[in-house]
C-alpha positions as CSV (number, residue, x, y, z in Angstrom):
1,X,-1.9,4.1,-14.0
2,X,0.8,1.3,-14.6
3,X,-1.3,-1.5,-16.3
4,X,0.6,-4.5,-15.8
5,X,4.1,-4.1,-16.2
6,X,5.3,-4.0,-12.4
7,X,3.9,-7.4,-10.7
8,X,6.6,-6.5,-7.8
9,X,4.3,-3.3,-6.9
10,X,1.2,-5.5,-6.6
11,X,2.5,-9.2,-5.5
12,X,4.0,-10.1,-2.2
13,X,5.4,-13.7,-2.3
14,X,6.4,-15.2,1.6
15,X,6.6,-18.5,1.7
16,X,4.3,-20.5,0.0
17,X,2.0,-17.4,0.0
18,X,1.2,-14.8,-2.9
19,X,-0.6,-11.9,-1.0
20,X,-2.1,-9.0,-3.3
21,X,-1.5,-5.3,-1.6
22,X,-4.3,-3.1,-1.1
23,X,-2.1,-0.7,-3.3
24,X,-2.7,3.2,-2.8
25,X,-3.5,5.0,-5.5
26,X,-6.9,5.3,-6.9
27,X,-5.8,4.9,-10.3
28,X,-3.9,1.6,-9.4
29,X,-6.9,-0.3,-7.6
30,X,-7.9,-2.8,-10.5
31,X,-4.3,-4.0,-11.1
32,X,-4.2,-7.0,-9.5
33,X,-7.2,-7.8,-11.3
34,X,-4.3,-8.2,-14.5
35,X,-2.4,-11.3,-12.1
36,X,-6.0,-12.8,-11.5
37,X,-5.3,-15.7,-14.2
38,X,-2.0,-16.7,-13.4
39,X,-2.6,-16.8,-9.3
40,X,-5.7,-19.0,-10.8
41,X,-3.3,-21.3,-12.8
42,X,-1.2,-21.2,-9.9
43,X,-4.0,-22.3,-7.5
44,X,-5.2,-25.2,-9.8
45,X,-2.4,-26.8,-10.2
46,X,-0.5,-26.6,-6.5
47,X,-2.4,-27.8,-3.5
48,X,0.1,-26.0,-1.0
49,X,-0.2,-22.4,-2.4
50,X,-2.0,-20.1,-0.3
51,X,-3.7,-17.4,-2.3
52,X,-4.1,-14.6,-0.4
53,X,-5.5,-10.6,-0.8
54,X,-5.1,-7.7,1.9
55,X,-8.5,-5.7,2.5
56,X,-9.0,-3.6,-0.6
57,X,-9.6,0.0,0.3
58,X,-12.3,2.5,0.0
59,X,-9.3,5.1,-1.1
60,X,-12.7,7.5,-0.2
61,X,-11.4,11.3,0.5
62,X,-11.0,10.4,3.7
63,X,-7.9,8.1,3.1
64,X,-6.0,11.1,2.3
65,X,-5.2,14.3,4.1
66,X,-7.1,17.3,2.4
67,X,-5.2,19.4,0.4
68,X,-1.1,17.9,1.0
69,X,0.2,18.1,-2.4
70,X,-1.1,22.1,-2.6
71,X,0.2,22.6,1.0
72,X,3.8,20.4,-0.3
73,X,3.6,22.5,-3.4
74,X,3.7,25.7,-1.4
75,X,6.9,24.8,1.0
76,X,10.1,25.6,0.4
77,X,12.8,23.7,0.7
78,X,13.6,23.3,4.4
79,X,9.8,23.1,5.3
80,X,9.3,20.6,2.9
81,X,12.5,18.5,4.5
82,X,11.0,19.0,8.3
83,X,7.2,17.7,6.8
84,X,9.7,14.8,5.5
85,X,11.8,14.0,8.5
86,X,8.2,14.0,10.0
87,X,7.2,11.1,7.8
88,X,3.8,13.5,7.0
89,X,2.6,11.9,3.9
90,X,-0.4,12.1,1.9
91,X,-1.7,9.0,3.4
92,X,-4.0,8.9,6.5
93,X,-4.9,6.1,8.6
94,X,-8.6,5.5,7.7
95,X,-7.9,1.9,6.5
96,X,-5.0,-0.3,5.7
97,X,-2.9,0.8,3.1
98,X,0.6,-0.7,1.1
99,X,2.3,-1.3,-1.5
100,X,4.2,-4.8,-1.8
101,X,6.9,-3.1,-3.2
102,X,7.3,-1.1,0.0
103,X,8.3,-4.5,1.7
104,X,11.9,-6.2,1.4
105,X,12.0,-9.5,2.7
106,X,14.8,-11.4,4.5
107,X,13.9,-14.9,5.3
108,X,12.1,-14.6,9.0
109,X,12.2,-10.7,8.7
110,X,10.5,-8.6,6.9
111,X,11.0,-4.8,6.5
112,X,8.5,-2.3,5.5
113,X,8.5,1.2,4.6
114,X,6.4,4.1,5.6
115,X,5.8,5.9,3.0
116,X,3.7,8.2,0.8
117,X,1.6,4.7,0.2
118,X,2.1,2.3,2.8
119,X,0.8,3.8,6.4
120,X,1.0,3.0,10.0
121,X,-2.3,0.7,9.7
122,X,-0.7,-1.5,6.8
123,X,2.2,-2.1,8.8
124,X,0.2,-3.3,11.6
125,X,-1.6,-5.6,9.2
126,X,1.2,-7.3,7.6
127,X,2.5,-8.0,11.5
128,X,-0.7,-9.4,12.3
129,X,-0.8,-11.2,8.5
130,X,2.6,-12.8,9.3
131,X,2.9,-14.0,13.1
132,X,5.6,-16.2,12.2
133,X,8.1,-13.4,10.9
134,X,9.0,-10.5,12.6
135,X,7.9,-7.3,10.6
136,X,10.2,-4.3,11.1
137,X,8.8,-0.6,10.1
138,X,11.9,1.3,8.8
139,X,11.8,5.1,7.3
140,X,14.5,6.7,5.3
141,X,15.8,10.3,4.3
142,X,13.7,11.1,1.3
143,X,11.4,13.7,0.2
144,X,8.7,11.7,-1.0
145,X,9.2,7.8,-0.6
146,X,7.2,5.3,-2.1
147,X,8.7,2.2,-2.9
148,X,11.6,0.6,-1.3
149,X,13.7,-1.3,-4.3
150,X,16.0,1.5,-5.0
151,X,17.0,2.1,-1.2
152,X,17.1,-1.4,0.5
153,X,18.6,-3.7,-1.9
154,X,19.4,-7.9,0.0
155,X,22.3,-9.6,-2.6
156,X,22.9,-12.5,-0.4
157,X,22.8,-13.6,3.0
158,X,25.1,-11.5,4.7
159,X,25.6,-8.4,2.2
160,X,22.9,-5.6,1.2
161,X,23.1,-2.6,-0.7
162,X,22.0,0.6,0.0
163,X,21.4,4.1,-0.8
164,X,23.9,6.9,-0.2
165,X,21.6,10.0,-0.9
166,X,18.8,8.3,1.7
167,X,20.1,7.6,5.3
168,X,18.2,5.7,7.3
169,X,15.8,7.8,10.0
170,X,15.2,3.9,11.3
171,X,19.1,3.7,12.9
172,X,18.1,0.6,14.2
173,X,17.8,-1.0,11.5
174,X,21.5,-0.5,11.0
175,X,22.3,-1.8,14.2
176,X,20.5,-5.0,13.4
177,X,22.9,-5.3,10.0
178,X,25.7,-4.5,12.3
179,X,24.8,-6.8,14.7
180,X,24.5,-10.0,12.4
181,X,27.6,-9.2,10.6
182,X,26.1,-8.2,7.3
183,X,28.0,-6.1,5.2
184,X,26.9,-3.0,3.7
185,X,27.4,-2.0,0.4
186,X,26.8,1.2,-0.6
187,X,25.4,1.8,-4.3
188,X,27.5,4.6,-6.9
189,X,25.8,6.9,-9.0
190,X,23.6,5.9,-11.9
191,X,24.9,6.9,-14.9
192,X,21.2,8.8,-15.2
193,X,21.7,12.4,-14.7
194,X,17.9,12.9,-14.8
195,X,14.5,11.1,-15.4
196,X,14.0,8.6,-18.8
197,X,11.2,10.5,-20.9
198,X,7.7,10.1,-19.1
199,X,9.3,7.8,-16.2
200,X,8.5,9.2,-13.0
201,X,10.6,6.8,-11.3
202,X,13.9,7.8,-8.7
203,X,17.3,8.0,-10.9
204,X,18.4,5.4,-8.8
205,X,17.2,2.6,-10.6
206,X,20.6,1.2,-10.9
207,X,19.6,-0.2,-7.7
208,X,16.6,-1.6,-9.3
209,X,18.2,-5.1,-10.4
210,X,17.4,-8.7,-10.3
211,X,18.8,-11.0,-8.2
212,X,18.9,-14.4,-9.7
213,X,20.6,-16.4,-7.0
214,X,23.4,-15.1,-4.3
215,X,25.9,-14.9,-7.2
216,X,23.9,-14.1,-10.2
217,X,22.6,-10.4,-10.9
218,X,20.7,-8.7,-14.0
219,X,21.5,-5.2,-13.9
220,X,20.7,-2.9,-16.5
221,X,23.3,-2.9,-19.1
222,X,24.4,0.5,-19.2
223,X,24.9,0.8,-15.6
224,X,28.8,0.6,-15.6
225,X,29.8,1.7,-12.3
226,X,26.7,-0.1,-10.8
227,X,28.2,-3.6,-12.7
228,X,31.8,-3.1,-11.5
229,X,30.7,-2.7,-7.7
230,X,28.9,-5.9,-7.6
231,X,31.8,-7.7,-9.4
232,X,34.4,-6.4,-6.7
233,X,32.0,-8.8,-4.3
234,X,32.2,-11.9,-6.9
235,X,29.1,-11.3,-8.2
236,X,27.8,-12.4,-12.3
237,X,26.1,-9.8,-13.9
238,X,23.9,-9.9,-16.6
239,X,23.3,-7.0,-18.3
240,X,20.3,-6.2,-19.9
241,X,19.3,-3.5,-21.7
242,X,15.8,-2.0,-20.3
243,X,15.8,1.7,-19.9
244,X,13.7,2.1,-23.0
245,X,11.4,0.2,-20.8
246,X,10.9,2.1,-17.2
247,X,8.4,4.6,-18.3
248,X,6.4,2.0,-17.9
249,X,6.7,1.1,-14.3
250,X,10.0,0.8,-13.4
251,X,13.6,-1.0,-14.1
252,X,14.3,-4.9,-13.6
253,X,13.2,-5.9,-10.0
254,X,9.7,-3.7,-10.4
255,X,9.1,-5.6,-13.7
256,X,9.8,-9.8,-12.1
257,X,7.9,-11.3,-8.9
258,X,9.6,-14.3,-8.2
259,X,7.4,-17.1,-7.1
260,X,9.2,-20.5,-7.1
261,X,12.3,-21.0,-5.1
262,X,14.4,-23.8,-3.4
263,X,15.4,-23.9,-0.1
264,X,13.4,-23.3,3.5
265,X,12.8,-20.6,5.4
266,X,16.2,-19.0,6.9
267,X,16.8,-17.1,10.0
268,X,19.4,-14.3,8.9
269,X,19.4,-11.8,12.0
270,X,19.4,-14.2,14.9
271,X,20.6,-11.4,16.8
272,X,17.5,-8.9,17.4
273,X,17.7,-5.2,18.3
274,X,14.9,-4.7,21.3
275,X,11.9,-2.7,20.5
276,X,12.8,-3.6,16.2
């Protein structure tokens, strides 16, 4: 479906690991298969990387429920926001399925999305995957979710930004941000008033940035209001043009998987919400 362009959808870097997603879409099950040299470069030439791949799926009928876009199709819209608030996606739980861009990591914690491609039975892999972080499942207000990079955005240790339009079903998660004295930063409006041609993406992809280091930030250049807010924290930004780009796949963070960094792993919520 996508090719290559978005590594971020297909790549989940913790620690010294890249891990390949079992991604959910039929049409999406060979694209890791595009990574497959440089994960071999990588492998080669460092004796500490652990390469690592999540059981591919079957993605047989049975993975999905029959019929959900018809039955979604045929809803109007306050029967189409209950089957959301329900978290009923297309999705069944026949076999492990995510997406690595459904996952947003914080040093020892890692949050995950339930979505219309990551299920119940992928989130109980990852925990299993990673014993040594604690993996938190969080939903949000949206009508069809799938991918989390335009509604739970880490800058630094300490500050996140998030979505307005999507409030968190998860309010514990917000509690735990509370709780460890992050501050929350709540994104303005693109300047998109509807989708690039043939992008399918959200029009939130102002949120879809790159960050650099905890005072460096590429943000696509014609995102204005999106620039201004993240200098008001003392944030660089680089802008760079890219819209002409996310038909392919998505804006600046879909399009980069970082895979070197400095530093050692970080405990950034020391203060736990029971049962999170």
């Amino acid at each position: 479906m996508l090719g290559c362009m978005p590594p971020r959808d297909v790549l989940l870097t913790v620690g010294n690991e890249i891990l390949e997603a079992t991604m959910s879409h039929r049409s999406r099950w060979f694209e890791y298969l595009a990574y497959r040299p440089v994960l071999e470069k990588y492998y080669a030439e460092d004796p500490n990387f652990r390469w690592e791949a999540a059981p591919k799926p079957r993605l047989s009928d049975r993975t999905y429920k029959k019929d959900w876009h018809k039955i979604w199709n045929g809803l109007g819209d306050a029967e189409r926001s209950q089957k959301a608030d329900a978290g009923d996606w297309i999705v069944a739980e026949i076999e492990p399925l995510f997406d690595a861009a459904d996952v947003v990591r914080c040093g020892k914690d890692i949050f995950v999305q339930y979505s219309m491609v990551t299920n119940d039975a992928g989130i109980r892999w990852l925990r299993q995957h990673f014993p040594n972080h604690r993996v938190h499942k969080v939903r949000y207000k949206e009508m069809q979710p799938w991918h989390m990079d335009t509604t739970l955005v880490p800058l630094r240790p300490g500050l996140v930004v998030c979505n307005p339009a999507r409030p968190t079903l998860t309010l514990k998660v917000m509690e735990l941000l509370e709780k460890n004295n992050w501050e929350i930063s709540w994104a303005p409006k693109s300047v998109l008033t509807e989708k690039r041609p043939l992008c399918y993406c959200s029009i939130w992809l102002n949120m879809n940035f790159l960050v650099i280091d905890p005072n460096t930030v590429c943000v696509e250049a014609s995102e204005t209001p999106m620039i201004k807010a993240l200098e008001k924290h003392g944030i660089e930004v680089v802008p760079v043009p890219f819209y002409d780009v996310v038909m392919f796949g998505g804006c600046l963070h879909c399009a980069t998987a970082d895979v070197y960094r400095t530093g050692k792993l970080e405990d950034y919520f020391p203060k736990q919400v029971e049962a999170f």
